[in-house]
N, C-alpha and C positions, 0 to 999 in steps of 0.2 A: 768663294770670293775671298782675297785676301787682304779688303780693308774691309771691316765692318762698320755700315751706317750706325748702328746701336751708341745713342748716347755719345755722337760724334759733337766735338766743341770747334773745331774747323771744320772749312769749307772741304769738301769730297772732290767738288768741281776740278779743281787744281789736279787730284789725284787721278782719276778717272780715264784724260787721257793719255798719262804715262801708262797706267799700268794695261789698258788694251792696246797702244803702240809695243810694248815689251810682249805680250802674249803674242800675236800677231807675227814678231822675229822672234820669236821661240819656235813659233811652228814653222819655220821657216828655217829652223837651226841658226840663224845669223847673230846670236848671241855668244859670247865668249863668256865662258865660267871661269875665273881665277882661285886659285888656292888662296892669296893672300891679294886681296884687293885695294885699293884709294880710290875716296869717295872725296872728290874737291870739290867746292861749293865754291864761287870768286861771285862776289854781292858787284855789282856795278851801278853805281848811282850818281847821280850829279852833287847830291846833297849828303856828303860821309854822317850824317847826325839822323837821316833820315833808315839807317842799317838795321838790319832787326836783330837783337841779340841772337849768338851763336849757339845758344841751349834753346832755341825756338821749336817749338814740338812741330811742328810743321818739318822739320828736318832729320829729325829723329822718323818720322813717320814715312819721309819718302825713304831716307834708311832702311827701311823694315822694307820695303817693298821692290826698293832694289837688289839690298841684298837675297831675295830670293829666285833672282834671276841670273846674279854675277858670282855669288859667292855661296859658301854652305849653309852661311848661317849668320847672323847677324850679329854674333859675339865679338865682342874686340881681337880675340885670338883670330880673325878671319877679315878686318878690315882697319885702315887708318882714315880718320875723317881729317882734313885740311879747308881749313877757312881761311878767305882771302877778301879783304875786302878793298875795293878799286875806284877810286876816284872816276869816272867817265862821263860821256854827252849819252850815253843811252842809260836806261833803269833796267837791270835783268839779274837772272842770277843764272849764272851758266853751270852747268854743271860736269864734270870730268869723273871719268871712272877708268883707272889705268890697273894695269898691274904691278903691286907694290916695288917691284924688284925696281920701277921705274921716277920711285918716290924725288930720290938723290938728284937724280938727272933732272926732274921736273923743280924741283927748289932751286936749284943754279937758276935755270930761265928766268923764276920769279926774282931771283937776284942783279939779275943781269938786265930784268925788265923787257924782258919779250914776250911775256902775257901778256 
């Protein structure tokens, strides 16, 4: 298993069903492994004050458990994390996981406001 309940201070819940949706397209091979990946996290909430800080362990921990499906390894040599956060009518946090090569391309849009 690759969160451990042990002296867990968040909630599992939240984790749980990413990581048997992501097993599940492993066995399936429908995953793509990158060399060098982006992990985008874009917060959307109606309330910008209501944002959780961006060193939120919660995100550092799905981190750890994506990178074990996308990438080698969870080292920064292996991934760029991009935070965004979005004024909106819904509350989510969406999440993106591209191939770095597509980092450049992906900032213009947020420039350009097509996210």
């Amino acid at each position: 298993r690759l969160l451990s309940k042990k002296n867990s201070k968040v909630n599992d819940c939240f984790f749980d069903p990413i990581y048997y949706l992501l097993s599940d397209l492993q066995k399936s091979n429908k995953i793509k492994r990158f060399q060098k990946a982006t992990f985008c996290f874009i917060y959307r909430n109606s309330d910008l004050a209501r944002l959780p800080d961006y060193d939120n362990i919660e995100t550092k921990r799905l981190i750890d458990l994506l990178s074990s499906y996308f990438i080698a390894d969870d080292n920064s040599r292996f991934y760029n994390q991009l935070n965004i956060s979005v004024e909106s009518n819904i509350n989510c946090v969406q999440i993106l996981i591209f191939d770095d090569i597509r980092l450049h391309e992906f900032v213009n849009k947020i420039k350009d406001n097509m996210i």
